[in-house]
VEXZA-682975 format. One record per residue (C-alpha): residue in three letters; z, y, x. Coordinates in steps of 0.1 Angstrom, whole numbers, plus 5000, padded with zeros to 4 digits. Each point is the difference from the previous one (the first is absolute). Layout:
<recs>
- ala Z Y X
...
</recs>
This chain:
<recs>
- unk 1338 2886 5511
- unk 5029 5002 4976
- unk 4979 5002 4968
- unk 4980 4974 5012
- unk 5024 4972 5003
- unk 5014 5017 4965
- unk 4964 4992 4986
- unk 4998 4968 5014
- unk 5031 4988 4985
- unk 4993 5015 4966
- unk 4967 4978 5004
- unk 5017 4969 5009
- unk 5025 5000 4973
- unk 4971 5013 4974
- unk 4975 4976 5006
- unk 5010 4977 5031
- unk 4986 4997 5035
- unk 4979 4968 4990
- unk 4974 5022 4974
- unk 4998 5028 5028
- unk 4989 4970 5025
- unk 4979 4981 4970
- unk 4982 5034 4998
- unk 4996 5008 5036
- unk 4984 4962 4998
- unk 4972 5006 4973
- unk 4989 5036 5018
- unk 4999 4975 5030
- unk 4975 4975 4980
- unk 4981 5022 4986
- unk 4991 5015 5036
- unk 4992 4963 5013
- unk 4981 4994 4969
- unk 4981 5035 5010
- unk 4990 4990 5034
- unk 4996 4965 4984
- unk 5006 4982 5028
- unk 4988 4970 5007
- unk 5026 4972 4982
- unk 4998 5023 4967
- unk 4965 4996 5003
- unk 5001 4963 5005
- unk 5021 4995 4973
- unk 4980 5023 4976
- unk 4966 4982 5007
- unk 5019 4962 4995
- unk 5005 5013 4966
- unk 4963 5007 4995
- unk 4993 4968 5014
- unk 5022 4978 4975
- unk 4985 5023 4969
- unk 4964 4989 5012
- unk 5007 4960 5002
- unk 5017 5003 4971
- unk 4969 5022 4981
- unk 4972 4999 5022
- unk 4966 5017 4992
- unk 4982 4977 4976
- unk 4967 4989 5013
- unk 4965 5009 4976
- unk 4986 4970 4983
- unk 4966 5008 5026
- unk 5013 5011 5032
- unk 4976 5035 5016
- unk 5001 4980 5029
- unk 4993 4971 5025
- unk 5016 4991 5030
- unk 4972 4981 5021
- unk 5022 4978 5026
- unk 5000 4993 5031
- unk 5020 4973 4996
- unk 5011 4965 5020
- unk 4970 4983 4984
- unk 4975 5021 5003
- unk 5010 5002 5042
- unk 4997 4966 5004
- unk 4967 4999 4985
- unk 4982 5026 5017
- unk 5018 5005 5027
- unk 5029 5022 5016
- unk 5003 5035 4995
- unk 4984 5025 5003
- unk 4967 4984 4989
- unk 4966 5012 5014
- unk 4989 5031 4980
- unk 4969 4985 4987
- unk 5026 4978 4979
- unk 5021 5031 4988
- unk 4964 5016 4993
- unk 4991 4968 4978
- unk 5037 4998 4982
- unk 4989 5043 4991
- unk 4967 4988 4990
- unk 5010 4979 4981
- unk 5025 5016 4978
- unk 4977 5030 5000
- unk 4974 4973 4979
- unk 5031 4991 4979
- unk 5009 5035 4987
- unk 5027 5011 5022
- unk 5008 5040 4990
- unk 5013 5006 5033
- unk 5010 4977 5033
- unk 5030 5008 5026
- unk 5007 4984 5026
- unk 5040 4998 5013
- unk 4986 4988 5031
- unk 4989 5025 5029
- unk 4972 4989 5018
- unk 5009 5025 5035
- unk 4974 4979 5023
- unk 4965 4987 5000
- unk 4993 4969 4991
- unk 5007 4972 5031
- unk 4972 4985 4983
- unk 4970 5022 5005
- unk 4968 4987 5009
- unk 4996 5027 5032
- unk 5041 4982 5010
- unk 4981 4970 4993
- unk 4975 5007 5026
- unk 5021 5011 5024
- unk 5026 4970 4996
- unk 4979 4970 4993
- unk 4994 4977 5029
- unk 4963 4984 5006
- unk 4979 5028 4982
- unk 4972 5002 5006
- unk 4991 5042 5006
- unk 4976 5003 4970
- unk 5030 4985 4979
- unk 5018 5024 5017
- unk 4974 5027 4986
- unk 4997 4991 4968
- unk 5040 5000 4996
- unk 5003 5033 5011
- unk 4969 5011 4978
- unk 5022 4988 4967
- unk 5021 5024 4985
- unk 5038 4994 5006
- unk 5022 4982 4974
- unk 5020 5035 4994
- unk 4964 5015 4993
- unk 4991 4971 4970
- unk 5037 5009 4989
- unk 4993 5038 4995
- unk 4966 4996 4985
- unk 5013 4978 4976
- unk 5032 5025 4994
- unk 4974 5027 4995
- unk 4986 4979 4967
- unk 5040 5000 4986
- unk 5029 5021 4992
- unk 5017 4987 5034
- unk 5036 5017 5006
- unk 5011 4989 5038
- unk 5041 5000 5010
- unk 5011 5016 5027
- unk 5039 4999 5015
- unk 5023 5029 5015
- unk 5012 4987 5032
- unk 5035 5013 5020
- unk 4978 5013 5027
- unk 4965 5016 5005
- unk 4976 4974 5018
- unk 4971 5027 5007
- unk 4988 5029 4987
- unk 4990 5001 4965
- unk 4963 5002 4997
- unk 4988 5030 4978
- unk 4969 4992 4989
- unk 5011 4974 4976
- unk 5004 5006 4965
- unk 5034 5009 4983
- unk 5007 5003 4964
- unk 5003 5032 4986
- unk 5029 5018 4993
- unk 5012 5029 4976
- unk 5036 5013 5000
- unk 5017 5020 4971
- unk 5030 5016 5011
- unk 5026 4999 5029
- unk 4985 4982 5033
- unk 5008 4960 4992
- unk 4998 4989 5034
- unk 5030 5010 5008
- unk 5014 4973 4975
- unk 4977 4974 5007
- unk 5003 4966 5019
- unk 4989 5005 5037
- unk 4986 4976 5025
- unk 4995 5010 5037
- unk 4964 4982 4997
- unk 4968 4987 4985
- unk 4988 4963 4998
- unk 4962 5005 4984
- unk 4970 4973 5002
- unk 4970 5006 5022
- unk 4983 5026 4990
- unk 4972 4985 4988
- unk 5015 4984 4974
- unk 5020 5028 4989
- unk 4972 5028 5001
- unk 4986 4969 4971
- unk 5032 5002 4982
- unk 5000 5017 4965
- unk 5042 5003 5005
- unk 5025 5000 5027
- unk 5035 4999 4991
- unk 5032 4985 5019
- unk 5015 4965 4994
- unk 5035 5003 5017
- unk 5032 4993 4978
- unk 5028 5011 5011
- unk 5033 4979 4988
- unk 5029 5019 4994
- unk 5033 4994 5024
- unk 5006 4968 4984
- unk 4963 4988 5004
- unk 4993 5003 4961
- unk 4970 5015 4991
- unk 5009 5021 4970
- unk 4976 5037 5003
- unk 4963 5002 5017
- unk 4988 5031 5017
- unk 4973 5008 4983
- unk 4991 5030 5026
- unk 5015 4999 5038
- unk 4992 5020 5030
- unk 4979 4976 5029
- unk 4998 5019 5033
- unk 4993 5032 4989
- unk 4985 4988 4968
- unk 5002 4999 4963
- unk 4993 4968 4980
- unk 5004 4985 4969
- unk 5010 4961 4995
- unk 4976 4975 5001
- unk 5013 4995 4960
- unk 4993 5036 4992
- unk 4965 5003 5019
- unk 4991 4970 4983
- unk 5008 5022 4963
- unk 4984 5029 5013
- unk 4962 4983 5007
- unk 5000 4987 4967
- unk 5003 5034 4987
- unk 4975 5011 5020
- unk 5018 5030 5013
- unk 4996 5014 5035
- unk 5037 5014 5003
- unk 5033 4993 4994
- unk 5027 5025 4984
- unk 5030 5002 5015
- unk 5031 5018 4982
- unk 5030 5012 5015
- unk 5022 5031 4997
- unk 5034 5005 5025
- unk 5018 4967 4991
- unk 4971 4978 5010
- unk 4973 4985 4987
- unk 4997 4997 4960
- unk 4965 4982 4993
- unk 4969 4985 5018
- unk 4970 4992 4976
- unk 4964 5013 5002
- unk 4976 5012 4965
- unk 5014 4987 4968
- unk 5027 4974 5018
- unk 5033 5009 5013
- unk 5029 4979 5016
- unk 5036 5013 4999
- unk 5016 4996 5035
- unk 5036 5007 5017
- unk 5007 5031 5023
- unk 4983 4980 5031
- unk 4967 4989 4982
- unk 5015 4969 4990
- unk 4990 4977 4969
- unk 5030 4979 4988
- unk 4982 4968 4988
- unk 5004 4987 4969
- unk 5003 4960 5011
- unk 4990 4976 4981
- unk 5004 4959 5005
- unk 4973 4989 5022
- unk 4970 4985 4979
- unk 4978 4972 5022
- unk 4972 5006 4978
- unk 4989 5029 5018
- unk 4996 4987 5030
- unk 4967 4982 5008
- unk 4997 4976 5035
- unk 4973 5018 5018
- unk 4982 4971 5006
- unk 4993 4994 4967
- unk 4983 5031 4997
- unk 4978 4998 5029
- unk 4994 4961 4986
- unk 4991 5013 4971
- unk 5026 4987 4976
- unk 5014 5030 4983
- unk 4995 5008 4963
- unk 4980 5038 4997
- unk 5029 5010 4975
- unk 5026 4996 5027
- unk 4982 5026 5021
- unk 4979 5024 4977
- unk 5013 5033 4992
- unk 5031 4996 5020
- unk 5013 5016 5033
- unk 5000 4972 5025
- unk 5026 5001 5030
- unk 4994 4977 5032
- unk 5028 4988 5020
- unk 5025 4971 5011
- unk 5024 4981 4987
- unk 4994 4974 5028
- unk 5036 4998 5014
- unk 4988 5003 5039
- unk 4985 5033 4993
- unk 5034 5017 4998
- unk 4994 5021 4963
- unk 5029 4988 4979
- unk 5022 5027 4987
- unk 5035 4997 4981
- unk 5001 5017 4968
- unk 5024 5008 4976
- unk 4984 4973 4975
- unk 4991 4974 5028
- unk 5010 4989 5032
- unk 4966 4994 5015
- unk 4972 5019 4985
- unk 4964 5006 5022
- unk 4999 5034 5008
- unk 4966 5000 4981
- unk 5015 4992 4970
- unk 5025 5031 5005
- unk 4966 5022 4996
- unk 4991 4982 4973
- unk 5030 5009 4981
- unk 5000 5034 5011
- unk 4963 5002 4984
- unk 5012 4984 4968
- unk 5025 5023 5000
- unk 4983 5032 5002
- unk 4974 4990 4973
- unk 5021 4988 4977
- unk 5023 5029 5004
- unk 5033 4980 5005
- unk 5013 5016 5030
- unk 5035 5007 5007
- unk 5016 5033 5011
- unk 5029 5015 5007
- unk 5003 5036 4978
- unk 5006 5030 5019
- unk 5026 5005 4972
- unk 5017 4965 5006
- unk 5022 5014 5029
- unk 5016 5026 4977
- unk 5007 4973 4974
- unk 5015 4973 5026
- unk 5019 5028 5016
- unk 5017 5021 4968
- unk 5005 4966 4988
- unk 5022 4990 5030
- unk 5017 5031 5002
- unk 5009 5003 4962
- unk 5014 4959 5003
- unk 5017 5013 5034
- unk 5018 5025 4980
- unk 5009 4984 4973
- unk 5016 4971 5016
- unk 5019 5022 5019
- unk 5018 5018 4973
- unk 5003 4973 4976
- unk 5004 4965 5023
- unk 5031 5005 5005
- unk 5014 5005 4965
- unk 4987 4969 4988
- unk 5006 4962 5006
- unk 4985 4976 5021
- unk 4987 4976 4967
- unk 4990 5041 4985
- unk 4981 5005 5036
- unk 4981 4970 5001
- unk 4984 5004 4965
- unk 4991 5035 5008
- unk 4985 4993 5029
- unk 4982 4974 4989
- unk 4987 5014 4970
- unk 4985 5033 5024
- unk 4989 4975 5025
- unk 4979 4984 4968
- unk 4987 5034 4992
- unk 4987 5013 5035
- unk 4983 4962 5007
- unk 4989 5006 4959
- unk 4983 5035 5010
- unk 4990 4988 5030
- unk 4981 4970 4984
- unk 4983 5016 4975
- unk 4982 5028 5018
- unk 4989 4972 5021
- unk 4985 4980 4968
- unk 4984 5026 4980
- unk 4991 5021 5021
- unk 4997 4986 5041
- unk 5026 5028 5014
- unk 5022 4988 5026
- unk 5036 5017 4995
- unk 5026 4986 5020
- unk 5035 4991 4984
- unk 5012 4985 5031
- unk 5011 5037 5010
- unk 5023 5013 4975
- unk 5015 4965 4991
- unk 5009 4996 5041
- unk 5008 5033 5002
- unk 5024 4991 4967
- unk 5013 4969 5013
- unk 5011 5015 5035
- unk 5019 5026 4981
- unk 5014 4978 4978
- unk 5011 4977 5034
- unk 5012 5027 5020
- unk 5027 5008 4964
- unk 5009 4964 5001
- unk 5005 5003 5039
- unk 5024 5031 4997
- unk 5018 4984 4972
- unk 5003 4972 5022
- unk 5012 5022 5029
- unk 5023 5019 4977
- unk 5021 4966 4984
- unk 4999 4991 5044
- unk 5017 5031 5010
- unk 5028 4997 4972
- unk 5003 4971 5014
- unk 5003 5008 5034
- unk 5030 5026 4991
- unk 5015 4972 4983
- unk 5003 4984 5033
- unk 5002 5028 5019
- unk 5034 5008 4979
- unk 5018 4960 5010
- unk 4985 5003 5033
- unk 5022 5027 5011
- unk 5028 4972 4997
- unk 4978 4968 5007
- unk 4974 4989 5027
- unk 4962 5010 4985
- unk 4989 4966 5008
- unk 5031 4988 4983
- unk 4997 5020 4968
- unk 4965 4988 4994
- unk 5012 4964 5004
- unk 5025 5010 4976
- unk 4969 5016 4976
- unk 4977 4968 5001
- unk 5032 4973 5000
- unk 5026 5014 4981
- unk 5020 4969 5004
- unk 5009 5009 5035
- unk 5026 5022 4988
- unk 5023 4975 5004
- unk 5038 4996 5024
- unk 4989 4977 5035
- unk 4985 4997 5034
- unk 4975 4984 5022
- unk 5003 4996 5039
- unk 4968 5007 5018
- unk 4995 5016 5038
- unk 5004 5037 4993
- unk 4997 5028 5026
- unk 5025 5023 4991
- unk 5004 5039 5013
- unk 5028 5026 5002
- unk 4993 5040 5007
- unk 5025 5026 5001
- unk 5001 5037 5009
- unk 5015 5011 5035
- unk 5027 5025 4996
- unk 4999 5004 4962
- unk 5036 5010 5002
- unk 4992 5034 5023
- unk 4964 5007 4979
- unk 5023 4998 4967
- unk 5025 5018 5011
- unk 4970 5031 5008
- unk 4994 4998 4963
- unk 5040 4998 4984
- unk 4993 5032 4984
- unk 4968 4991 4984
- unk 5006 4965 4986
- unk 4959 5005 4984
- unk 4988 5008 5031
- unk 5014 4965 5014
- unk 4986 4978 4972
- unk 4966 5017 5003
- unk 5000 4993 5041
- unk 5009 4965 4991
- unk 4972 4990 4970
- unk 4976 5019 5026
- unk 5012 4977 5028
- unk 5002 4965 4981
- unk 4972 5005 4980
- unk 4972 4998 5034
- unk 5023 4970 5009
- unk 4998 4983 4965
- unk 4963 5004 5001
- unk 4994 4981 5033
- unk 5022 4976 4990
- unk 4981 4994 4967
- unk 4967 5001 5022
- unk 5002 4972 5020
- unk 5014 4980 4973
- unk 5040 5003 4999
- unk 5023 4996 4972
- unk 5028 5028 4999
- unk 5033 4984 4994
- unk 5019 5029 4998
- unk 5012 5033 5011
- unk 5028 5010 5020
- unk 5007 5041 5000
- unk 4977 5003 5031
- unk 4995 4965 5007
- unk 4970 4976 4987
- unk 5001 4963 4996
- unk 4970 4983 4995
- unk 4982 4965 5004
- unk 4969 4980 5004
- unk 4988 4969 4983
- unk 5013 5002 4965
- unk 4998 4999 4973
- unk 4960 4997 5009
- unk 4989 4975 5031
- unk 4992 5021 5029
- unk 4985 4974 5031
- unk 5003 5036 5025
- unk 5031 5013 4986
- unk 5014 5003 5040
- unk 4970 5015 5007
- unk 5002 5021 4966
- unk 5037 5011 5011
- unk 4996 5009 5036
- unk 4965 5021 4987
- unk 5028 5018 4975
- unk 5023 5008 5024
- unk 4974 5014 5024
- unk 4987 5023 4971
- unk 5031 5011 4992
- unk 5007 5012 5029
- unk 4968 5021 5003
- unk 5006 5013 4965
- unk 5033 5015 5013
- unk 4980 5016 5030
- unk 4976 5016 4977
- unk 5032 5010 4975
- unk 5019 5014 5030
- unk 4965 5021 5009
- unk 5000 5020 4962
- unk 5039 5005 5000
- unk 4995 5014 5034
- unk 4975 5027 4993
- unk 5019 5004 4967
- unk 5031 5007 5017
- unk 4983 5028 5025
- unk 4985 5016 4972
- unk 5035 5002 4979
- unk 5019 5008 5037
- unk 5022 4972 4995
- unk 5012 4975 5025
- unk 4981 4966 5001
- unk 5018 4969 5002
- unk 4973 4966 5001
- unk 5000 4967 4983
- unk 5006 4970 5013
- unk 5002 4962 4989
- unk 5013 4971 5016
- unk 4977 4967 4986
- unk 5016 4965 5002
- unk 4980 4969 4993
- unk 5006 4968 4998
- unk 4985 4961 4989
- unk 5014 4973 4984
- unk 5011 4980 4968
- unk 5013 5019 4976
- unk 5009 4998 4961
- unk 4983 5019 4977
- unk 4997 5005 4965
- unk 5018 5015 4966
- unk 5038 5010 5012
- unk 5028 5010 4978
- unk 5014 4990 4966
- unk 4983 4989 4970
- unk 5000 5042 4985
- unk 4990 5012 5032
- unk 4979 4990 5027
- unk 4981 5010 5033
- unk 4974 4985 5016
- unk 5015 5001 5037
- unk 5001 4978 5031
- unk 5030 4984 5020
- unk 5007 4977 5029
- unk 5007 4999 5041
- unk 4965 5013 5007
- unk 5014 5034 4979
- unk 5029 5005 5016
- unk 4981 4993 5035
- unk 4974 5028 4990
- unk 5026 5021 4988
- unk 5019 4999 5032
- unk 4968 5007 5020
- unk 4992 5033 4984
- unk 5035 5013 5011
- unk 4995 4994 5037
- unk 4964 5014 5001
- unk 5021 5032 5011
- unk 5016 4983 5030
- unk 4974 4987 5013
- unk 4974 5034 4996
- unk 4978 4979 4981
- unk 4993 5007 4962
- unk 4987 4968 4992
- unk 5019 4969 5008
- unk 4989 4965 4985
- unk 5019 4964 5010
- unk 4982 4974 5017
- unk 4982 4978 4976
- unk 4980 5035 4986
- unk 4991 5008 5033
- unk 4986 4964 5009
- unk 4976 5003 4972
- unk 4989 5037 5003
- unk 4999 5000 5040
- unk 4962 4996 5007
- unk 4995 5032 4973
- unk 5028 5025 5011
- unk 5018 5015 5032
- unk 5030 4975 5002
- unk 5025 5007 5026
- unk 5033 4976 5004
- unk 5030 5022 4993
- unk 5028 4977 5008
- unk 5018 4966 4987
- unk 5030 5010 4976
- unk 5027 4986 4982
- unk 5000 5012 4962
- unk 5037 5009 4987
- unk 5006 4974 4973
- unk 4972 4974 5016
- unk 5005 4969 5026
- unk 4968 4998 5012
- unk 4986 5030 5028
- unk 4967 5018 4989
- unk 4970 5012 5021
- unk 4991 5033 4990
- unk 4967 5021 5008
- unk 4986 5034 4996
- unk 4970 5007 4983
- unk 4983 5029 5016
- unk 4965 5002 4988
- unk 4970 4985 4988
- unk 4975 4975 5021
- unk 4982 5031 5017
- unk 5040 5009 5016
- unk 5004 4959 5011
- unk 4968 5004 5021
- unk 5009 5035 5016
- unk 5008 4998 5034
- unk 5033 5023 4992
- unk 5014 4975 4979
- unk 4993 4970 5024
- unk 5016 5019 5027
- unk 5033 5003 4974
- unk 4995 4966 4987
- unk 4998 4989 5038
- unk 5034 5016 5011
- unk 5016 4990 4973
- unk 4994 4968 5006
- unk 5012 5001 5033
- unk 5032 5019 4990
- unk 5010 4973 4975
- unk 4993 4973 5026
- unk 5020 5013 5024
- unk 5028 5008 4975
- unk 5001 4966 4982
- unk 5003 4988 5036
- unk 5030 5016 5012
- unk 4977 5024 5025
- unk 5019 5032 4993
- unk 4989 5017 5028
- unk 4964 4984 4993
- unk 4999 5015 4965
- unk 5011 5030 5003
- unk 4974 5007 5028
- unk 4977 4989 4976
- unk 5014 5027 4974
- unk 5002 5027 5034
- unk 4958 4991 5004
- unk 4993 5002 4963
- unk 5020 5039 4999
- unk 4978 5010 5031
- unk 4968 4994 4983
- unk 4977 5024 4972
- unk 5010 4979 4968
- unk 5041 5001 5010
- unk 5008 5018 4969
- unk 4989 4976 4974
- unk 5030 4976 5016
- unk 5024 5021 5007
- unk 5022 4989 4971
- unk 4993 4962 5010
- unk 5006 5009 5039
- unk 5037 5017 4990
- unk 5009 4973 4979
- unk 4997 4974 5028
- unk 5007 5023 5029
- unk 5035 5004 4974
- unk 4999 4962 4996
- unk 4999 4988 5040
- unk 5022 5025 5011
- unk 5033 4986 4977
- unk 4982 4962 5008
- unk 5007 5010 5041
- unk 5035 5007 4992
- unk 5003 4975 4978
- unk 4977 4971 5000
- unk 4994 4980 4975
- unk 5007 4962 4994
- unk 4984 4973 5019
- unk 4987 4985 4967
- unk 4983 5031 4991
- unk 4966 5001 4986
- unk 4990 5034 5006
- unk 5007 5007 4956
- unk 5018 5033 4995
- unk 5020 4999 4971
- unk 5000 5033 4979
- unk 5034 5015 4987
- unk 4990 5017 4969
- unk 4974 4993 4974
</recs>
């Protein structure tokens, strides 16, 4: 243990607590940036965001393919959605006649047509039956859909739901698979169920491939699966299926090894893909001119060469349909046109991807920066700091930029210049702290002669430190030691040991003093003198007192406890602690006393000496806290109060009613204290009336009961009292004041 606070200091004065912390802080990054939780992420894919509106994919002069829209025209002209499937069959038809490569739809078609002639039949009112027959002879809507599929390269969509609807039918085809290495499903996208179209339609289908996007946790769409997992199954996107009928291929290739998934691609065509089977689109600006109104196809008013050769895509971007996506290039974008862009993407190679090796650079980077910035911050200046930092937070967004440009890699610089920055806060912070902590021994040194509140007047006004006073209502408090005289005298041969007992006893004291907002004037050998409501305003300062006092008092208790067990284990005698607390309200003077070379700032007035005065009879009375009447008044609904008596002060003309204070609000409301509040009461009555024999019957009652001890001092003191006012009474005028003899 000995070596090791050895080592630590040797590390503290070598290179300073701040770099051990700074380095403890980028070993603590680097772990969040490992589990890369989610606001790193966030913050990581924002980036990627701003680099693709500022350099998005430019679009090819002849676009591969055309969007066929469903759009707000096209519904009102034939109709809301879905349409009857002799209209979708027509729409294929046609587009089949105009050279279409390939047609997908990003619409699921899950039931049969509600307009089927055999519905028909079964709906229509005032049929006659062999209208009736010769409905149900015609073949369904779905049927003239399929057979017209069957004459196409048709690729259907179908949706991963949260929840299987029904059991999966198996007879249905499914797109081949082929996996080279580890299992990918493991890493893939997974939906508890299926949504496919009837089966007729998709036993027509040349493709089947999913259509759900999935935004990220901020709804952007930025990476498309292009293979997920659909209740049990494995299937490619509705983009990629779309790539791999024009091939001609029967299976796709899926490569993966223990990370995740690498690649997807079938014969001759591959697509790079994150560890989950994502593509991270390449977005570019969204161009109008590939998207054709479906109506004027089926109308017959599109060119051939806006059809011919290309991949045609048939969706929405009819607002009421629910398919607009956020992307990081546009706020509203069809979710058709999102597998659009994915298809230009993949044939025009200019995907994006983040390299396996990009981690390793992002994370030496921000280790190396870490380091640096903590050996060499804090030797420079801040002007020297800034330009540094600056020019490495040029070179990382430089780096970052131009992998991005040339060659479509996504490496982060967000990392290391975060990581950087934090380091290079947490320096600043320390720095900060350290200059703090001078200063607090600066104050720390004056406030062992001054209030603390005072001395930081004195720090932010300076001008204060001038000779005057102020008068303001002031609660002001004595405390003194009972029998320091006989405890000193236990330690004449070890004058040490005395001023040890007595820092150890005023220091608790001073501290709940200093608590509850009290100035200490001064000290008096064993005695404290202290005061509320300067030099800062204090609305509860009788409140703030009386709370002071109280703590005091326990503090001494839990004193007295240690010395005690300390004594027994040393086999010495053990003498206790105790204080007498006097408290009193009033106007008072306060301010800046003494001459113009030395000053203190103090208090004085009537209200002083009152307190002052109190404090000495708290032993007389067996109370340790006595306050005068105009404190009690305004703390009496929060503490015990019990009425003590109605003195005359030596020195003062005017009598005083003085109270104990003997606990908090949970000791007012006890019935032990009512019962002593009570007979009180009744003793004083009976006093201040003359009723000797009355009141001291009420003190004979009060010693007879449980809680006779805690007035015992009170009961002598008047017992003491009537007895000398029997033999000789006192004047007619008299008030029922008692007029002390000492101070």
């Amino acid at each position: 243990m000995k070596r090791l606070r050895i080592l630590r200091r040797w590390f503290a004065r070598k290179f300073g607590y701040a770099r051990l912390v700074c380095l403890a802080l980028l070993i603590g990054i680097a772990v969040l940036r490992v589990a890369d939780f989610a606001p790193i992420e966030e913050i990581r894919v924002r980036t990627f965001d701003t680099f693709q509106r500022i350099d998005p994919r430019k679009k090819l002069a002849t676009s591969p393919v055309a969007i066929i829209d469903i759009d707000e025209p096209s519904l009102a002209k034939l109709g809301q959605w879905p349409w009857s499937r002799t209209t979708i069959a027509d729409l294929v038809a046609d587009l089949t006649r105009l050279g279409a490569v390939v047609i997908a739809f990003d619409v699921i078609f899950a039931e049969p047509d509600r307009l089927n002639p055999d519905v028909a039949a079964d709906t229509f009112r005032n049929l006659d039956e062999e209208t009736r027959a010769r409905l149900r002879a015609l073949p369904s809507n779905d049927q003239v859909f399929a057979d017209t599929m069957r004459h196409s390269r048709v690729v259907l969509g179908e949706s991963g739901l949260a929840e299987a609807r029904s059991e999966l039918d198996k007879t249905l085809p499914v797109t081949g698979l082929a996996m080279l290495g580890d299992d990918p499903q493991r890493f893939m996208f997974r939906f508890p169920g299926l949504l496919r179209n009837t089966a007729v339609l998709e036993q027509a289908a040349a493709g089947r491939g999913l259509l759900t996007i999935n935004p990220e946790r901020d709804g952007i769409v930025r990476r498309v699966p292009m293979i997920l997992l659909a209740q049990g199954v494995t299937m490619p996107s509705l983009s990629f299926e779309m790539l791999r009928v024009i091939t001609g291929t029967d299976t796709i290739f899926i490569k993966s090894d223990q990370a995740g998934i690498k690649s997807i691609g079938v014969k001759g065509f591959q697509v790079p893909t994150d560890a989950n089977g994502q593509l991270w689109v390449h977005f570019a600006r969204r161009d109008a001119s590939i998207l054709i109104p479906a109506v004027d196809v089926l109308e017959g008013r599109v060119p051939p060469e806006k059809i011919k050769g290309k991949l045609v895509l048939i969706g929405t971007s009819a607002v009421g349909l629910n398919d607009i996506k956020t992307t990081p290039v546009s706020r509203a974008m069809p979710g058709v046109e999102i597998h659009a862009q994915v298809i230009e993407s993949a044939l025009t190679h200019a995907v994006l991807s983040e390299p396996s090796y990009g981690f390793a650079i992002e994370f030496l980077a921000a280790i190396v920066l870490g380091i640096l910035v903590v050996i060499f911050a804090p030797q420079f200046g801040p002007a020297t700091l800034l330009a540094i930092g600056a020019l490495f937070g040029t070179l990382l967004i430089g780096t970052s930029w131009y992998f991005y440009v040339h060659y479509r890699l996504l490496i982060d610089f967000t990392y290391p210049l975060m990581s950087t920055t934090a380091i290079y806060l947490a320096l600043i912070f320390f720095s900060f702290v350290r200059e703090q902590k001078q200063r607090r021994q600066i104050r720390s040194a004056f406030s062992q002669y001054l209030s603390p509140a005072f001395v930081e007047q004195l720090a932010q006004s300076p001008e204060k430190l001038v000779l005057g006073g102020e008068e303001r209502e002031m609660t002001i408090m004595f405390s003194d030691m009972r029998g320091f005289t006989s405890i000193s005298e236990t330690y004449k041969n070890d004058p040490q040991g005395l001023t040890a007992l007595m820092n150890r006893f005023l220091t608790p004291l001073t501290n709940a003093i200093l608590e509850r907002k009290g100035t200490i004037d001064k000290y008096m050998g064993d005695a404290i003198m202290a005061f509320w409501n300067a030099p800062l305003d204090d609305k509860q300062h009788h409140l703030n007192a009386c709370e002071a006092a109280l703590d005091m008092l326990e503090r001494v208790d839990e004193l007295n406890e240690q010395r005690e067990l300390e004594a027994k284990e040393a086999g010495l005698p053990f003498v206790p602690l105790n204080i007498g607390v006097g408290l009193n309200t009033g106007a008072c003077v306060v301010g800046n006393m003494g001459s113009d070379k030395k000053f203190n700032y103090s208090v004085f007035g009537d209200s002083v000496n009152l307190a002052s005065r109190l404090e000495g009879q708290s032993k007389e009375y067996g109370f340790p806290i006595i306050v005068g009447s105009k404190t009690a008044l305004a703390v009496k609904d929060k503490f015990a109060i019990l009425e003590l008596d109605f003195i005359m002060v030596k020195g003062k003309k005017e009598p005083e009613v003085i109270y104990a204070i003997a606990g908090r609000e949970d000791v007012a409301q006890s019935g032990r204290f009512q019962r002593l509040r009570n007979l009180t009461i009744e003793m004083l009555a009976c006093y201040r009336n003359r009723d000797w024999d009355g009141a001291r019957e009420a003190i004979e009652r009060g010693r007879k009961t449980d809680d006779a001890h805690a007035l015992e001092y009170l009961y002598n003191l008047y017992d003491a009292r009537i007895r000398g006012y029997q033999k000789n009474p006192p004047p007619e005028d008299w008030d029922g004041a008692f007029a002390l003899l000492t101070k």
